[in-house]
C-alpha positions in Angstrom: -30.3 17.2 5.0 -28.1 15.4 3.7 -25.2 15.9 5.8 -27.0 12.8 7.5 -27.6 10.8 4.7 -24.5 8.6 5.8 -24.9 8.4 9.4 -23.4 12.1 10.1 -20.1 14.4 9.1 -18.4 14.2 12.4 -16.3 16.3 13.7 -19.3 18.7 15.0 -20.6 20.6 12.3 -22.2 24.1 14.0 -26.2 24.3 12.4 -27.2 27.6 12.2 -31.0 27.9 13.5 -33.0 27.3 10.3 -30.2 24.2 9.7 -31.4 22.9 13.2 -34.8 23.6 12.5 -35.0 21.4 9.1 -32.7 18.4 11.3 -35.5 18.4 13.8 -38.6 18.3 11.4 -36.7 15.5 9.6 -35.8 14.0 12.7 -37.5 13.2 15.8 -35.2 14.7 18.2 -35.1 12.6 21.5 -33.8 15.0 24.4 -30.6 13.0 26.7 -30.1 14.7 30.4 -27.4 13.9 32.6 -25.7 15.6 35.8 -22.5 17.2 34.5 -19.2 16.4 35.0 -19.3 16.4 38.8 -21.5 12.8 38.7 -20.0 9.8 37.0 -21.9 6.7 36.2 -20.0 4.1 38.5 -20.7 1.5 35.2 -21.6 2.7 31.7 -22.0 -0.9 30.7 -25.1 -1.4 33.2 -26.5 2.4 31.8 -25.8 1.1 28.4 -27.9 -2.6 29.3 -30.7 -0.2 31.3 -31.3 1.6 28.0 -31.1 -1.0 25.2 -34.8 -2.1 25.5 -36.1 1.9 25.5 -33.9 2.8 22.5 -35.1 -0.1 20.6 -38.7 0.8 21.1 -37.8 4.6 20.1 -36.2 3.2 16.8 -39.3 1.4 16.3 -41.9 4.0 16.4 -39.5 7.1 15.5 -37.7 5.6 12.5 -35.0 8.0 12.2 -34.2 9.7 15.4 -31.5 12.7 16.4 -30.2 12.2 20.1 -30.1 16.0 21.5 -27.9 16.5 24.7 -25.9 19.5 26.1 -22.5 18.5 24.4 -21.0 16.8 27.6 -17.5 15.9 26.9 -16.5 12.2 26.4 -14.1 11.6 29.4 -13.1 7.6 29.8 -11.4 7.9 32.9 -14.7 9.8 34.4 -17.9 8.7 32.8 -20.7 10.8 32.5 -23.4 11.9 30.3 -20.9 12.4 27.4 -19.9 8.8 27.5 -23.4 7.5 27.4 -23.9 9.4 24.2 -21.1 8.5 22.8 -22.3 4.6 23.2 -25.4 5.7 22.0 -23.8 6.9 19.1 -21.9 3.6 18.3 -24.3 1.0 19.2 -27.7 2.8 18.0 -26.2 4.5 14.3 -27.7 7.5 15.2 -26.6 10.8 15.2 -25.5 13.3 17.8 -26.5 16.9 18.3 -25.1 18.6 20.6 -26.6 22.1 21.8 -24.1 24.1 23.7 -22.7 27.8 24.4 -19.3 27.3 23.5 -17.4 26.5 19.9 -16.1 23.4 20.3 -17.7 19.6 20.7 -15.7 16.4 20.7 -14.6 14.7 17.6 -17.6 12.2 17.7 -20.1 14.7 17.5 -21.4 15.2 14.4 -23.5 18.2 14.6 -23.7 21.0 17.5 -26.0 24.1 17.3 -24.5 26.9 19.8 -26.9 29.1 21.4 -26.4 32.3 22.4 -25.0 32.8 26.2 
């Protein structure tokens, strides 16, 4: 694994299913849900404050940690589960894995497994 060795490749490397497999037996993978695109978070900042004491705590009892959500696409102007990650990302140093059905992820991402749809 040690394509995370220095906080991720970026870009959204695709795992194939043993890669995946090996991330999240190295990693604790901690699941993110959100809405979709169709529900924006009116303030990211307040998400971001609401989480802060929770991620902390994960850090401390997981040591390293992967956050796992559905690949939501980070959109400034319209905030949703893909910009929460994306803070996630920047303010916790850990890395994003995206699962999706499609073959691309934003930039930020550094690793995606794509299922099959």
């Amino acid at each position: 694994l040690g394509m995370l060795s220095q906080g991720g490749t970026g870009g959204g490397r695709f795992l194939s299913s043993s890669e995946a497999g090996a991330l999240l037996c190295a990693r604790a993978p901690v699941l993110f849900l959100g809405n979709g695109p169709r529900t924006q978070y009116a303030d990211v900042d307040a998400v971001m404050t609401s989480l802060q004491a929770p991620l902390e705590k994960l850090s401390a009892e997981l040591g390293e940690w992967v956050a796992v959500f559905g690949g939501d696409s980070y959109v400034e102007s319209a905030p949703d589960l893909g910009a929460v990650m994306k803070r996630v990302q920047q303010l916790h140093g850990v890395p994003l894995l995206a699962v999706v059905g499609w073959e691309d992820v934003d930039a930020h991402v550094d690793l995606a497994y794509r299922y099959s749809s």
